[in-house]
PDB file of N, CA, C and O in Angstrom:
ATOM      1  N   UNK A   1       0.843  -1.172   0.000  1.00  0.00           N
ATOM      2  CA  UNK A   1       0.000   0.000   0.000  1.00  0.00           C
ATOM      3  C   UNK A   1       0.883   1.227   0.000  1.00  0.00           C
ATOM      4  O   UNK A   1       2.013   1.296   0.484  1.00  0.00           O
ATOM      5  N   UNK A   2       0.172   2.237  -0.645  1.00  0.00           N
ATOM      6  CA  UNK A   2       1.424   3.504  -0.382  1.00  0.00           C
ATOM      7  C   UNK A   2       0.595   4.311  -0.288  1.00  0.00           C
ATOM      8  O   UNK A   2      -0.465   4.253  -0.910  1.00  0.00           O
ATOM      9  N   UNK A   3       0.926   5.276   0.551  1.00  0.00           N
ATOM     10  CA  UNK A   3       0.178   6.424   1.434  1.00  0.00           C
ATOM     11  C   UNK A   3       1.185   7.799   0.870  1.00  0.00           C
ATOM     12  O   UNK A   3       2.331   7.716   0.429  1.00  0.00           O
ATOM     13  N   UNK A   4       0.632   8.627   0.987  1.00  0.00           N
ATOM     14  CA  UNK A   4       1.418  10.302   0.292  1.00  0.00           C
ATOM     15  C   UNK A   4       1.255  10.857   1.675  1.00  0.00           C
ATOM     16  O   UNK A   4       0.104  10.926   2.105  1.00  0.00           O
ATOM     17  N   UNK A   5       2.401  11.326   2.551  1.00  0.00           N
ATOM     18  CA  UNK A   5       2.087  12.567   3.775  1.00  0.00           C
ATOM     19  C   UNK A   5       2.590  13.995   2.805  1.00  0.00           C
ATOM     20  O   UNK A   5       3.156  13.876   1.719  1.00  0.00           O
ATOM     21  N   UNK A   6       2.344  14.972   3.278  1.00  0.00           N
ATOM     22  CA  UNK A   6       2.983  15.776   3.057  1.00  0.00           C
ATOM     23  C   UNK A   6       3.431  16.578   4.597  1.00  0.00           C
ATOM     24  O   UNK A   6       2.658  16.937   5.485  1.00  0.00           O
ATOM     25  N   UNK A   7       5.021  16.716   4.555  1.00  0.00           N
ATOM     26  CA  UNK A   7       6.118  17.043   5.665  1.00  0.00           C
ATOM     27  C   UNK A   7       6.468  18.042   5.188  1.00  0.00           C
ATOM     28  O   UNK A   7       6.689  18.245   3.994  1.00  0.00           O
ATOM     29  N   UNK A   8       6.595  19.068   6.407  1.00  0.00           N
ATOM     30  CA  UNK A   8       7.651  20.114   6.113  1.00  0.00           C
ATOM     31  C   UNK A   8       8.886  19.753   5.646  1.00  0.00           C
ATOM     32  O   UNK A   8       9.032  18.541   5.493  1.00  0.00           O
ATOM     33  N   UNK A   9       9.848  20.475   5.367  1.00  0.00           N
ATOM     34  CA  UNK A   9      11.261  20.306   4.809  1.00  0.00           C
ATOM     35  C   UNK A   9      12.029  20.160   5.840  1.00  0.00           C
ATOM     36  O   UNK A   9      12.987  19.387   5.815  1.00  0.00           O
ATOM     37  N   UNK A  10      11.730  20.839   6.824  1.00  0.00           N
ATOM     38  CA  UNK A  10      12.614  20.428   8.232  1.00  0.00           C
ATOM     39  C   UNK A  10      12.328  19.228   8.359  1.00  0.00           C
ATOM     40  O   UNK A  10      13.314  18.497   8.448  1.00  0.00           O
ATOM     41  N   UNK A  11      11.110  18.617   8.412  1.00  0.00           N
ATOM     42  CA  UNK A  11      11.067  17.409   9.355  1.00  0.00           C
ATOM     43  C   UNK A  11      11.455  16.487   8.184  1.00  0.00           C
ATOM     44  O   UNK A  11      12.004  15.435   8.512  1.00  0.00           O
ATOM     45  N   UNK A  12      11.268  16.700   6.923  1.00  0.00           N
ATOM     46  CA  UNK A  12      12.077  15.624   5.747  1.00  0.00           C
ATOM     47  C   UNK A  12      13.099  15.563   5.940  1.00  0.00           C
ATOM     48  O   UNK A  12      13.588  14.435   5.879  1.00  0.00           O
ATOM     49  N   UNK A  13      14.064  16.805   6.304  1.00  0.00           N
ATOM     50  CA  UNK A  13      15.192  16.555   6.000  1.00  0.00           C
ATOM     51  C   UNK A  13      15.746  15.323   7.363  1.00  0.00           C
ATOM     52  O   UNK A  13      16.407  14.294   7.223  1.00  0.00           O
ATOM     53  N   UNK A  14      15.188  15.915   8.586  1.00  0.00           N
ATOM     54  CA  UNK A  14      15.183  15.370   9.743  1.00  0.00           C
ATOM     55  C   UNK A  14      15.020  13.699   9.995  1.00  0.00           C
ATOM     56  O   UNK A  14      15.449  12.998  10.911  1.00  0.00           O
ATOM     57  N   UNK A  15      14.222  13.360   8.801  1.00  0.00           N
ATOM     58  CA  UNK A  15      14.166  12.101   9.230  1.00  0.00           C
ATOM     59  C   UNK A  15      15.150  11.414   7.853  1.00  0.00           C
ATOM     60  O   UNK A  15      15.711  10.328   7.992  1.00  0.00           O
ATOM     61  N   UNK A  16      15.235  12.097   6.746  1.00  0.00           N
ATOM     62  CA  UNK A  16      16.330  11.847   6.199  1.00  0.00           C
ATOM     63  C   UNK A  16      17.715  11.222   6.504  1.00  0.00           C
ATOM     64  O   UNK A  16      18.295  10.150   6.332  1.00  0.00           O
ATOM     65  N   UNK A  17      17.971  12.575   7.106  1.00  0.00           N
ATOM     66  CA  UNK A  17      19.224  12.207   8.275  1.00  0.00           C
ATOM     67  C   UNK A  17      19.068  10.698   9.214  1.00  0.00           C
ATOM     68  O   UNK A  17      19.655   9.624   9.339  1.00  0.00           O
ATOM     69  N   UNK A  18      18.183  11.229   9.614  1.00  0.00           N
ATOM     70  CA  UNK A  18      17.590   9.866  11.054  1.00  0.00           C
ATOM     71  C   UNK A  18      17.776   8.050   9.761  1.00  0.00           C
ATOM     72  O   UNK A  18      18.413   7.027  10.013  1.00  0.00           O
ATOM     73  N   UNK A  19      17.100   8.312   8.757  1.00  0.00           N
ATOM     74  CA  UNK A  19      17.298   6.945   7.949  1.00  0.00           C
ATOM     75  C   UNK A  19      18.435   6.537   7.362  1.00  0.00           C
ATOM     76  O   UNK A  19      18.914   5.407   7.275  1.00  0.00           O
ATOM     77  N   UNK A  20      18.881   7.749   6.903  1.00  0.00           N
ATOM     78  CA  UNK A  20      20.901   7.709   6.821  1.00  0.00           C
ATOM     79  C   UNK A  20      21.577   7.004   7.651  1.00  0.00           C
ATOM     80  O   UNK A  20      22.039   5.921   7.292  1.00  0.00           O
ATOM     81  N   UNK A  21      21.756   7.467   8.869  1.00  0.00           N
ATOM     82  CA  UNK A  21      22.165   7.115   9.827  1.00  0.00           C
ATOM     83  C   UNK A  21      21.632   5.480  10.554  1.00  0.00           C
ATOM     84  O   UNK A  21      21.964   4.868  11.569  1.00  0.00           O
ATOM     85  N   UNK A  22      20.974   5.300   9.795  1.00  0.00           N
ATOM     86  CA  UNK A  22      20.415   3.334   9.991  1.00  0.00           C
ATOM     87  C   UNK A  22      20.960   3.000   8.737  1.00  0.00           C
ATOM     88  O   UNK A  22      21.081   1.789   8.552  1.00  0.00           O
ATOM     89  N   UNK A  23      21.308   3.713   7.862  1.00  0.00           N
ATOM     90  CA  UNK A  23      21.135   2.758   6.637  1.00  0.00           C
ATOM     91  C   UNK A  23      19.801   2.604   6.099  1.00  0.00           C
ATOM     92  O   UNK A  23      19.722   1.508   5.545  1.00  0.00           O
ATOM     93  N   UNK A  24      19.001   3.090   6.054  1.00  0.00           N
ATOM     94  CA  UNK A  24      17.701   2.903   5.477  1.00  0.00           C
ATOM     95  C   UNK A  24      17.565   3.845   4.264  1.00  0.00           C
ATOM     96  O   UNK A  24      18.228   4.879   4.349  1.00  0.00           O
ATOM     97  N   UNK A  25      16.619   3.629   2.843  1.00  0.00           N
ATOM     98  CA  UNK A  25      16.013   4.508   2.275  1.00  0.00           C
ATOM     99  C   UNK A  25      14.804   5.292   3.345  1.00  0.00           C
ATOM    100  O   UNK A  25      13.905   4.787   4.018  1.00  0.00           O
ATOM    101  N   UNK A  26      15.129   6.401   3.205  1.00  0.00           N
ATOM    102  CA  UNK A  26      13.418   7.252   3.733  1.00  0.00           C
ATOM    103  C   UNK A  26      12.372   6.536   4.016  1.00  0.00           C
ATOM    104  O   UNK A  26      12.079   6.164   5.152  1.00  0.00           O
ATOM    105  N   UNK A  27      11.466   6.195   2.551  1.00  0.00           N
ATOM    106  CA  UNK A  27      10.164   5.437   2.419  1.00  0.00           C
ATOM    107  C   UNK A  27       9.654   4.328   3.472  1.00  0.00           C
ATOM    108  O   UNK A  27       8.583   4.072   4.021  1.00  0.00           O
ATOM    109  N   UNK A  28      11.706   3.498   3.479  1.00  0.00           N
ATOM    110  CA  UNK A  28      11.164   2.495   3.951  1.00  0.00           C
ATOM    111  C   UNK A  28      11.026   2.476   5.796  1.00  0.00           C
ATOM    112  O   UNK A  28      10.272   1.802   6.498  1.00  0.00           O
ATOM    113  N   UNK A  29      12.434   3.846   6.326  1.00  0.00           N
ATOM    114  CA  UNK A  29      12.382   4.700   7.225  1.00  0.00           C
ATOM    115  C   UNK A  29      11.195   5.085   8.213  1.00  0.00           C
ATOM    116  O   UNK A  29      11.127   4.954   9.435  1.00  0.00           O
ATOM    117  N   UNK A  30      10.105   5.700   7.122  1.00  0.00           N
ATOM    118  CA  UNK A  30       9.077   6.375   7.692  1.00  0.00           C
ATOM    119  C   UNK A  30       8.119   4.761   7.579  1.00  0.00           C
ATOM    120  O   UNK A  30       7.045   4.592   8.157  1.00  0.00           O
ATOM    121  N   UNK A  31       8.532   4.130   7.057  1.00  0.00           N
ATOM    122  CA  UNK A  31       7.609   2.671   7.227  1.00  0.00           C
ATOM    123  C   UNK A  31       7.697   2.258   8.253  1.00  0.00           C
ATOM    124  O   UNK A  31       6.643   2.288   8.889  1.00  0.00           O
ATOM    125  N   UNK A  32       8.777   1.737   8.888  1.00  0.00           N
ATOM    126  CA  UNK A  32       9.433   1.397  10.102  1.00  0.00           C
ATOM    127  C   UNK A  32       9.016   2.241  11.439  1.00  0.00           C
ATOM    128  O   UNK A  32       8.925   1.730  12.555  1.00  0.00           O
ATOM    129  N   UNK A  33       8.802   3.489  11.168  1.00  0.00           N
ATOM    130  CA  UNK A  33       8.373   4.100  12.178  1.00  0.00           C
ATOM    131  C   UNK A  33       6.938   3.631  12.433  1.00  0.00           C
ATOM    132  O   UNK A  33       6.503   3.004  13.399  1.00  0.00           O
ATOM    133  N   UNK A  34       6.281   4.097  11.303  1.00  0.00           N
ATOM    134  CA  UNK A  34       4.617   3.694  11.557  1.00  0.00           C
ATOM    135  C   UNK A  34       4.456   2.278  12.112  1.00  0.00           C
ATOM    136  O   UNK A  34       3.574   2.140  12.960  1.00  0.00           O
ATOM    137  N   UNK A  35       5.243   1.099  11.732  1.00  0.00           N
ATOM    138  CA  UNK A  35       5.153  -0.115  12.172  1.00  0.00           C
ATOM    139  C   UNK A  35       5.134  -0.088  13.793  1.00  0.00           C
ATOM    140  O   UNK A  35       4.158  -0.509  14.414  1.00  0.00           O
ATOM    141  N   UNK A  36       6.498   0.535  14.549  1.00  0.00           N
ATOM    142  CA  UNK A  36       6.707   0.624  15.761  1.00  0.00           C
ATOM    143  C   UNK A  36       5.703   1.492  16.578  1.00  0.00           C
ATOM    144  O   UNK A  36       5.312   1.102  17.678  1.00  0.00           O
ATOM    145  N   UNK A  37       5.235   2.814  15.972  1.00  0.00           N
ATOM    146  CA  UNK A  37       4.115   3.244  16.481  1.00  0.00           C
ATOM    147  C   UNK A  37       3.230   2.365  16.819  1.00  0.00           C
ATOM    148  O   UNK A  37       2.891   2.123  17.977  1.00  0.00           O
ATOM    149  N   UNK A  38       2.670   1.668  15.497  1.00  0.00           N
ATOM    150  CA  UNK A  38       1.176   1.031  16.082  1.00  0.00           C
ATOM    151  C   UNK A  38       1.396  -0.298  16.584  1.00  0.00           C
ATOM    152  O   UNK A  38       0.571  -1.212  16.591  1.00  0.00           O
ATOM    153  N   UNK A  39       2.717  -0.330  17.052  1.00  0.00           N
ATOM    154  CA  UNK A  39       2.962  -1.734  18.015  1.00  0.00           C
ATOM    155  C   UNK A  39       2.455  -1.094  19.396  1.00  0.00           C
ATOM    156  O   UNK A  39       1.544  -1.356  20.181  1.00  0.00           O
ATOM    157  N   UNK A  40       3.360  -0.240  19.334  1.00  0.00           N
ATOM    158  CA  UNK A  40       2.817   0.248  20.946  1.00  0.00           C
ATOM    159  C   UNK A  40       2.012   1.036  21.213  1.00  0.00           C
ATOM    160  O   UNK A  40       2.046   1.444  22.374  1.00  0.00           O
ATOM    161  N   UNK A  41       1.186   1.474  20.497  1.00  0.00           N
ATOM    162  CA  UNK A  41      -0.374   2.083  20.480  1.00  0.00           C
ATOM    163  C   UNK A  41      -1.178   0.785  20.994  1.00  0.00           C
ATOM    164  O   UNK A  41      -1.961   0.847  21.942  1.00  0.00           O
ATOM    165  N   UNK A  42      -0.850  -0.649  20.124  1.00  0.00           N
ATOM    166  CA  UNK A  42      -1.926  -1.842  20.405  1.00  0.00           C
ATOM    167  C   UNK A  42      -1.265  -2.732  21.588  1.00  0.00           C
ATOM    168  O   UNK A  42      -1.845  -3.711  22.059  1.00  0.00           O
ATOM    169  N   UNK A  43      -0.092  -2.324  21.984  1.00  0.00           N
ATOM    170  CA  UNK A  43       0.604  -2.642  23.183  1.00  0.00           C
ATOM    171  C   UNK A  43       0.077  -2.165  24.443  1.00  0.00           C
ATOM    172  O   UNK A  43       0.044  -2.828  25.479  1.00  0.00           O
ATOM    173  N   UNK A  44      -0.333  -0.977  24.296  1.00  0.00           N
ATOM    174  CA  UNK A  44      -0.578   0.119  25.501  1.00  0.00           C
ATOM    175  C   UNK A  44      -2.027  -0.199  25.845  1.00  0.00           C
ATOM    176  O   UNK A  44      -2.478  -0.305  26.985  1.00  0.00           O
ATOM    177  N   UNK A  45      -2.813  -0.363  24.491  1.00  0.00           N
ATOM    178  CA  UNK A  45      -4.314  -0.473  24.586  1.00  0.00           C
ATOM    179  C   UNK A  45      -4.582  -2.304  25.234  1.00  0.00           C
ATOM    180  O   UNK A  45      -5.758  -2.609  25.032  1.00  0.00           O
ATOM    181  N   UNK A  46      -3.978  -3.186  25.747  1.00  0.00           N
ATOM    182  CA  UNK A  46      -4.094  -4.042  26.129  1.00  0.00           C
ATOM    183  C   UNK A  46      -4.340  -4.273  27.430  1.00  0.00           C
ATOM    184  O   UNK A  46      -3.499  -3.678  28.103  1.00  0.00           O
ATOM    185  N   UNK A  47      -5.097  -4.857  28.082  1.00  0.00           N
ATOM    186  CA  UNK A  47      -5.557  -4.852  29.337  1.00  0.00           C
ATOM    187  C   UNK A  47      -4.972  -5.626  30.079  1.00  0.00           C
ATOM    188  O   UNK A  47      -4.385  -6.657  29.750  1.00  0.00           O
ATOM    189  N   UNK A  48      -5.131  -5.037  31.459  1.00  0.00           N
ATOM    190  CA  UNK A  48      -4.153  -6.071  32.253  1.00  0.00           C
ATOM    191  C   UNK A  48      -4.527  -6.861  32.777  1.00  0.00           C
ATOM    192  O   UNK A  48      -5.513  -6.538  33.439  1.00  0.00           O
ATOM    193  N   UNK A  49      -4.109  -8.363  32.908  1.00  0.00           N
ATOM    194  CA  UNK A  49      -5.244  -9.424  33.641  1.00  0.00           C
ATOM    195  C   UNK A  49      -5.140  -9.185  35.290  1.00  0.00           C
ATOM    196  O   UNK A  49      -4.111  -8.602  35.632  1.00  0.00           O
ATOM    197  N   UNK A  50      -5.732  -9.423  35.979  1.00  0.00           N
ATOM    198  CA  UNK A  50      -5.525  -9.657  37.382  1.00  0.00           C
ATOM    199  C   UNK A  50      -4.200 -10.174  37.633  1.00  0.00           C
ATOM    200  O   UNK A  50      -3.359  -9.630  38.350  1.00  0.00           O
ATOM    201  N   UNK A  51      -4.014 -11.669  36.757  1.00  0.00           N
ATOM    202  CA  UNK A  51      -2.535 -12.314  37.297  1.00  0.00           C
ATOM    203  C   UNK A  51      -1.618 -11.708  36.642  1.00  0.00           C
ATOM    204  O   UNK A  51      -0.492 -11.896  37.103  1.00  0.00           O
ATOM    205  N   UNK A  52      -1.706 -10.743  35.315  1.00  0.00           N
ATOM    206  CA  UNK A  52      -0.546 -10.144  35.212  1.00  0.00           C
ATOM    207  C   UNK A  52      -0.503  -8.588  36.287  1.00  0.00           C
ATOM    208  O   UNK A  52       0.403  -7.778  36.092  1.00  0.00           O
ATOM    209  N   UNK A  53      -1.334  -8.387  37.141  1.00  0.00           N
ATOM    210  CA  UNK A  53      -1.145  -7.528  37.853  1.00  0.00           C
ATOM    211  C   UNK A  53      -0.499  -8.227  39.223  1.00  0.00           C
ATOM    212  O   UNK A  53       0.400  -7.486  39.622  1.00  0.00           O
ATOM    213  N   UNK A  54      -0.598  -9.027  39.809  1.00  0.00           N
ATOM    214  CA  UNK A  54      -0.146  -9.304  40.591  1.00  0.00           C
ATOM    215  C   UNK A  54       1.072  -9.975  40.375  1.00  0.00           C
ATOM    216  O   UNK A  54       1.939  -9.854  41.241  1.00  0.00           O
ATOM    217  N   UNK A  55       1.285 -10.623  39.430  1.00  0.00           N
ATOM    218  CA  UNK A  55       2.768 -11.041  38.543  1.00  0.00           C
ATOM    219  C   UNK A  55       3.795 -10.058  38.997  1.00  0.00           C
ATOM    220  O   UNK A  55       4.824 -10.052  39.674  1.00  0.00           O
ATOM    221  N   UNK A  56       2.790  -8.941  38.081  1.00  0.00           N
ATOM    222  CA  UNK A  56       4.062  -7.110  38.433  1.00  0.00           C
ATOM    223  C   UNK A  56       4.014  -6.984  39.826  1.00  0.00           C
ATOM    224  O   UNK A  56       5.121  -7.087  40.353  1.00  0.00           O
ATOM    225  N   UNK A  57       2.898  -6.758  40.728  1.00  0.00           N
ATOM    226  CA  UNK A  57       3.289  -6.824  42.279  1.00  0.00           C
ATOM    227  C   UNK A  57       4.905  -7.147  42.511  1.00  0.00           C
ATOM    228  O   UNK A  57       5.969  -6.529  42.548  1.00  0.00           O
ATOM    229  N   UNK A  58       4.401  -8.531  42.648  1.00  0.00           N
ATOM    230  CA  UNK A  58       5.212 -10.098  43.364  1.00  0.00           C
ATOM    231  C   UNK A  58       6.953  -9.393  42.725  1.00  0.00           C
ATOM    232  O   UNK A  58       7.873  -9.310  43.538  1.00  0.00           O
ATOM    233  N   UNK A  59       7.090  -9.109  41.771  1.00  0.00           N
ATOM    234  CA  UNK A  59       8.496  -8.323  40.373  1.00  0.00           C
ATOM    235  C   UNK A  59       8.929  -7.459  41.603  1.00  0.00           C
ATOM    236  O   UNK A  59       9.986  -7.433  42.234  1.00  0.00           O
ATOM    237  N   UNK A  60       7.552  -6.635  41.756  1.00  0.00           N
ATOM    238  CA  UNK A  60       8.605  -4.916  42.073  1.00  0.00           C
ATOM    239  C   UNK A  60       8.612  -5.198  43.898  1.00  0.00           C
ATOM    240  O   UNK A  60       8.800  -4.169  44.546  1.00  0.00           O
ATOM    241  N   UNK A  61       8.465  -6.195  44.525  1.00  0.00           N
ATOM    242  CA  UNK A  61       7.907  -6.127  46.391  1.00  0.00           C
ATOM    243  C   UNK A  61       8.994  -7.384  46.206  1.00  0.00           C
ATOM    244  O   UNK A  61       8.661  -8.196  47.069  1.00  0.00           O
ATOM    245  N   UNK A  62      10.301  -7.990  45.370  1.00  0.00           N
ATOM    246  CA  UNK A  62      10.805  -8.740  45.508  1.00  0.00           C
ATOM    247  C   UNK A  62      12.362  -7.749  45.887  1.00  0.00           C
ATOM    248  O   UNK A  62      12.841  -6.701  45.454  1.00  0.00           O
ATOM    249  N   UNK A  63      12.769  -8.800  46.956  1.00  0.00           N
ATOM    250  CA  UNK A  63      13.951  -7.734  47.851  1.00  0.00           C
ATOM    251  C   UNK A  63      13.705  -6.801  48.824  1.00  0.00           C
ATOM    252  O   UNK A  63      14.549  -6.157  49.447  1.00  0.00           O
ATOM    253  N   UNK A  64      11.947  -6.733  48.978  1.00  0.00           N
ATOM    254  CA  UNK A  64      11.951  -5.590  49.872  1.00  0.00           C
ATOM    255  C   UNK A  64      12.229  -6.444  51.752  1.00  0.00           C
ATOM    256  O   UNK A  64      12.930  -5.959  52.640  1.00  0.00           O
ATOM    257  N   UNK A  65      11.901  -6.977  51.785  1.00  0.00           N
ATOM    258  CA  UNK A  65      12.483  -8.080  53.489  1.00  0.00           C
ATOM    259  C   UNK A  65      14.506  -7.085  53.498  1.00  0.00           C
ATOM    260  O   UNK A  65      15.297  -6.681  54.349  1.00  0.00           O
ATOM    261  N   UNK A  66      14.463  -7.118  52.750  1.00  0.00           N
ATOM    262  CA  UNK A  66      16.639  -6.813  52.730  1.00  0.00           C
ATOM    263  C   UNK A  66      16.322  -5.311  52.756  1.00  0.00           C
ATOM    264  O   UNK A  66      17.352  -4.855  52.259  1.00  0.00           O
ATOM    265  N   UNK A  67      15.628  -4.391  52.995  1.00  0.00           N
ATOM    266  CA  UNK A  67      15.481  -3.054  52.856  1.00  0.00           C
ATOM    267  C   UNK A  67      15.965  -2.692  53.755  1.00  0.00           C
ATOM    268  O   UNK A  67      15.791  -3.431  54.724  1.00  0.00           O
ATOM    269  N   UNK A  68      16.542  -1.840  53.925  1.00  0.00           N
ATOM    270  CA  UNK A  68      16.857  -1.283  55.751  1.00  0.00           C
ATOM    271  C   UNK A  68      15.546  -0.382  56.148  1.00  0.00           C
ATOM    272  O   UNK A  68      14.716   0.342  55.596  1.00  0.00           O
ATOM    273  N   UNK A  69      15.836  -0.814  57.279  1.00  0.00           N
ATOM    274  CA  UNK A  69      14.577  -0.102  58.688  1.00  0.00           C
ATOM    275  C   UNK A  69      14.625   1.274  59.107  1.00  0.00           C
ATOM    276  O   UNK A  69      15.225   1.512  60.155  1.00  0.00           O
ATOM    277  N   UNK A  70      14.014   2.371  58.368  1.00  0.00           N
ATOM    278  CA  UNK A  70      14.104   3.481  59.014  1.00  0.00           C
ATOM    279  C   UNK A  70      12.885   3.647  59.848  1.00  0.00           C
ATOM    280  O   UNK A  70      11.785   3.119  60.014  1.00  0.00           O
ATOM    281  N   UNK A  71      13.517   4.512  60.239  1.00  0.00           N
ATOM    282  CA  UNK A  71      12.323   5.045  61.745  1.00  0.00           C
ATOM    283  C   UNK A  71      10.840   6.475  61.235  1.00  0.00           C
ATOM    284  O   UNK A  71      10.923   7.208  60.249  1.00  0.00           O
ATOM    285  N   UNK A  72      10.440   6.472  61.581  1.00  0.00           N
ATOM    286  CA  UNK A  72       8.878   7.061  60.931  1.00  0.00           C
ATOM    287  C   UNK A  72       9.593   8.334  60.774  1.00  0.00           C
ATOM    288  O   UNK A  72       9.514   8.850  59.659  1.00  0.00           O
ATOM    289  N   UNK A  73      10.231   8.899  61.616  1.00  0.00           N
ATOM    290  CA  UNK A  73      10.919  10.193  60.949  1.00  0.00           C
ATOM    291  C   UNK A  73      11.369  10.837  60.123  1.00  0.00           C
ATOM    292  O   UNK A  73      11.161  12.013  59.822  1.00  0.00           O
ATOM    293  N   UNK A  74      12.399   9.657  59.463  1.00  0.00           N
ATOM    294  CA  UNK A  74      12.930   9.614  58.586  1.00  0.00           C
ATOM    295  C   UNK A  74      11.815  10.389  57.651  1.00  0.00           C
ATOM    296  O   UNK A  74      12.334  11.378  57.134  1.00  0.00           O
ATOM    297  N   UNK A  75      10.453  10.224  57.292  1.00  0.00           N
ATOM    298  CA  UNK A  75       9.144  10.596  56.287  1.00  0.00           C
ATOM    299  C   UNK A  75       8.885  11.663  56.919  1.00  0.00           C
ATOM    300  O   UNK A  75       7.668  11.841  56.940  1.00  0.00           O
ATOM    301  N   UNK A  76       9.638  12.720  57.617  1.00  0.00           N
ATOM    302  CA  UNK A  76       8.337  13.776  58.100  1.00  0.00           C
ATOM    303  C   UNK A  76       8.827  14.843  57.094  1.00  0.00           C
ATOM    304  O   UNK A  76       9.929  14.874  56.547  1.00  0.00           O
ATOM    305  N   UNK A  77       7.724  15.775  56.944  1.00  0.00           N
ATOM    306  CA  UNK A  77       8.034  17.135  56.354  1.00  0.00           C
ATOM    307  C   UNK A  77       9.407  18.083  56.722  1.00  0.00           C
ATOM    308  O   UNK A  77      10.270  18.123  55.846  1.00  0.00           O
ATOM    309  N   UNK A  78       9.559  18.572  57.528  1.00  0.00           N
ATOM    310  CA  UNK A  78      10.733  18.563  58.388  1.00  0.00           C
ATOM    311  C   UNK A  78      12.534  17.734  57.877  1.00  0.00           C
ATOM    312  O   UNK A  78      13.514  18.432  57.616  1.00  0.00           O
ATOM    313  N   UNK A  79      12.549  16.151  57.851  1.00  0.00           N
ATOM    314  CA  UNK A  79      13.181  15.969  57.356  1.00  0.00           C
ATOM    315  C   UNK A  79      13.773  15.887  55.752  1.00  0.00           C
ATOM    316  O   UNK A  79      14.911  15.732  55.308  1.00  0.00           O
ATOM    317  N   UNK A  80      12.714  16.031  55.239  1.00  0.00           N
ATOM    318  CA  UNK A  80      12.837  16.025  53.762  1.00  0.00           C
ATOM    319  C   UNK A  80      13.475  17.770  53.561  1.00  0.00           C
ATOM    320  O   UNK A  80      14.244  17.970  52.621  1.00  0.00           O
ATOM    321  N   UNK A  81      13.084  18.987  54.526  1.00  0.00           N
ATOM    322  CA  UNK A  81      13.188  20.020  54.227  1.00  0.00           C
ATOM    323  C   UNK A  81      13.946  20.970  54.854  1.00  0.00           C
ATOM    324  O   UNK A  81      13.753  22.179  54.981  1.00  0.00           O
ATOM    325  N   UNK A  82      14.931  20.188  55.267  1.00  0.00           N
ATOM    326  CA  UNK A  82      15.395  20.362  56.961  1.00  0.00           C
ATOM    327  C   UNK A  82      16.373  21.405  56.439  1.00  0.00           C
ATOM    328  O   UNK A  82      16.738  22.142  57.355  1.00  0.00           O
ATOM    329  N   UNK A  83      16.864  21.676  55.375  1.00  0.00           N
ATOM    330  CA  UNK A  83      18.183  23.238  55.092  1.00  0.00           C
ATOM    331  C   UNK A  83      17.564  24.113  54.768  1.00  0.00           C
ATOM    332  O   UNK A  83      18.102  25.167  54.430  1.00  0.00           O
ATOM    333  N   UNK A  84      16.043  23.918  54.772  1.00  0.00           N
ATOM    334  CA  UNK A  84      15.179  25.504  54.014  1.00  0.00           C
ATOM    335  C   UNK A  84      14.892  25.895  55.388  1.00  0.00           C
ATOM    336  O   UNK A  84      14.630  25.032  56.227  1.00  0.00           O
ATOM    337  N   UNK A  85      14.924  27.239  55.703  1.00  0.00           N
ATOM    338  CA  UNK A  85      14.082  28.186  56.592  1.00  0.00           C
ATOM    339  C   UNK A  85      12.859  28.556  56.468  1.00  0.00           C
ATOM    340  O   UNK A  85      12.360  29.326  57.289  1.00  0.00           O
TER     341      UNK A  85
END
């Protein structure tokens, strides 16, 4: 399929450069982009199951037992701000 945008000259030249610099022709350049866009457009739009939510939990609460123990203070307003007057 082939689609016509019309781009400013800055941003042609811009991605010009950008496909140069891969080794790519342009065409196939600005192809590659649109591909990766609507990966993660239909990436993002995917819902999260329950077990992949708690999956991510269990990921990011792993290592926390080895944390060191601060004291409730440590969180007060005060200490976070303690060189301002």
């Amino acid at each position: 399929m082939t689609i016509e945008v019309e781009v400013s000259p800055e941003l042609e030249a811009s991605l010009a450069a950008e496909a140069a610099s891969h080794g790519m022709e342009l065409k196939n350049y600005a192809a590659k982009l649109l591909e990766v866009h609507q990966a993660r457009n239909a990436k993002s739009k995917k819902k999260l199951t329950r077990g992949d939510l708690h999956a991510m939990l269990r990921e990011v609460g792993e290592g926390w037992e080895n944390r060191p123990s601060l004291p409730t203070s440590a969180f007060t307003r005060e200490s976070f701000y303690e060189d301002r007057t």
